[in-house]
C-alpha positions as a Markdown table, in Angstrom:
| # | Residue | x | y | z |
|---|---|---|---|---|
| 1 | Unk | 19.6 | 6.1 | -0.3 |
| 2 | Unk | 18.7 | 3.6 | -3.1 |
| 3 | Unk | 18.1 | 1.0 | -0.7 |
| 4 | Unk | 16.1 | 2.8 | 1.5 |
| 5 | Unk | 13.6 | 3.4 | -1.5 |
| 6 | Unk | 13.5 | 0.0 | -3.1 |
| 7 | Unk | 13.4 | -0.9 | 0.4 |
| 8 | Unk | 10.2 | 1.2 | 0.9 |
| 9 | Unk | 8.6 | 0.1 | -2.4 |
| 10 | Unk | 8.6 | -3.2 | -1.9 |
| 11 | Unk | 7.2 | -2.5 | 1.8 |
| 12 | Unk | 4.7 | 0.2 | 0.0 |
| 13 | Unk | 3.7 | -3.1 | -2.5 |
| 14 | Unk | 3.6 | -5.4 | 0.2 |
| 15 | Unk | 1.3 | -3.5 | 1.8 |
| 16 | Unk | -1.3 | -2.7 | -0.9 |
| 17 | Unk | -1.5 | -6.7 | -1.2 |
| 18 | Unk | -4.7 | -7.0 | 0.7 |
| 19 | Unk | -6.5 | -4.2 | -1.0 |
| 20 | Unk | -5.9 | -5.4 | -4.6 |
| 21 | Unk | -9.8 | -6.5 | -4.7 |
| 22 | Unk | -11.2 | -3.7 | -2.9 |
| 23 | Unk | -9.3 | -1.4 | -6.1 |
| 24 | Unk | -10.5 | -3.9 | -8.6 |
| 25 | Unk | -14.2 | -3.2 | -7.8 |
| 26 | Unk | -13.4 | 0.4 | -7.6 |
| 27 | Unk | -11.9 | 0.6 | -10.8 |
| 28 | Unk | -14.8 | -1.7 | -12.4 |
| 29 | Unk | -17.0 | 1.1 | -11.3 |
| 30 | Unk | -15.4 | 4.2 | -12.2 |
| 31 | Unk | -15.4 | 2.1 | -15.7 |
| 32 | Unk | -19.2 | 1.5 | -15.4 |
| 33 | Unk | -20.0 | 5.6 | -14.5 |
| 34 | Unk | -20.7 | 5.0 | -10.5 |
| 35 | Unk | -19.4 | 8.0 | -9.1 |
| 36 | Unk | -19.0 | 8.0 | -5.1 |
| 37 | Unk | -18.6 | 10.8 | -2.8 |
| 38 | Unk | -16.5 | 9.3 | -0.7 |
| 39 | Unk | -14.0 | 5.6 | -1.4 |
| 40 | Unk | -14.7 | 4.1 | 2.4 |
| 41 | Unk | -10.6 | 2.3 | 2.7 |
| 42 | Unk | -10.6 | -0.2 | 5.5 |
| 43 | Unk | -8.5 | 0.9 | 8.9 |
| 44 | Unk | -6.6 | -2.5 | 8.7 |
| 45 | Unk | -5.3 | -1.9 | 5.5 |
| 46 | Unk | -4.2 | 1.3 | 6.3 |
| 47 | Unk | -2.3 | -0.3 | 9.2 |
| 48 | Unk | -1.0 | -2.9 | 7.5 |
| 49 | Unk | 0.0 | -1.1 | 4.5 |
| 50 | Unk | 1.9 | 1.6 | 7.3 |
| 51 | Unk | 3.9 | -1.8 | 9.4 |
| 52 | Unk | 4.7 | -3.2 | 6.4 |
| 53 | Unk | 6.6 | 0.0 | 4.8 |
| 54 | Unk | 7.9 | 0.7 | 8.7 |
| 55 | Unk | 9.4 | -2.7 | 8.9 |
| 56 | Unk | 11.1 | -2.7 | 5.5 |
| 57 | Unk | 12.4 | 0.7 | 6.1 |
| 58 | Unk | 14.5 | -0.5 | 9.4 |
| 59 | Unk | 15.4 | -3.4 | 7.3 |
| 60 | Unk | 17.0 | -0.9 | 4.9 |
| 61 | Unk | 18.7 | 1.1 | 7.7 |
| 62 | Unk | 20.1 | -1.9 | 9.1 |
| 63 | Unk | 21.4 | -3.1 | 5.8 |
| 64 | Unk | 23.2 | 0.3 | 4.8 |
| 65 | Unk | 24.8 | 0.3 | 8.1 |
């Protein structure tokens, strides 16, 4: 069980990689008072962030067997 969760957060950190500037300006604008309605979070990402934690996770199960 512990490496399936270190397992899955580094897939989880992997996959936030690409987004770290796309949070950056979010964060600078919270800071600055722009509220949005709506954060628009790129499908790619989403996927990416999604393979990335998949693949690590049957890395772990393969491991711990």
């Amino acid at each position: 069980m512990l490496v399936l969760c270190s397992f899955a957060l580094i897939g989880l950190t992997i996959g936030m990689y690409p987004t770290r500037k796309l949070f950056t300006v979010w964060a600078h604008e919270i800071n600055k008072g722009v509220t949005r309605e709506r954060y628009d979070y790129p499908r790619s990402h989403l996927a990416f962030c999604g393979a990335s934690v998949l693949v690590m996770l049957g890395a772990a199960v393969l491991l711990a067997h």
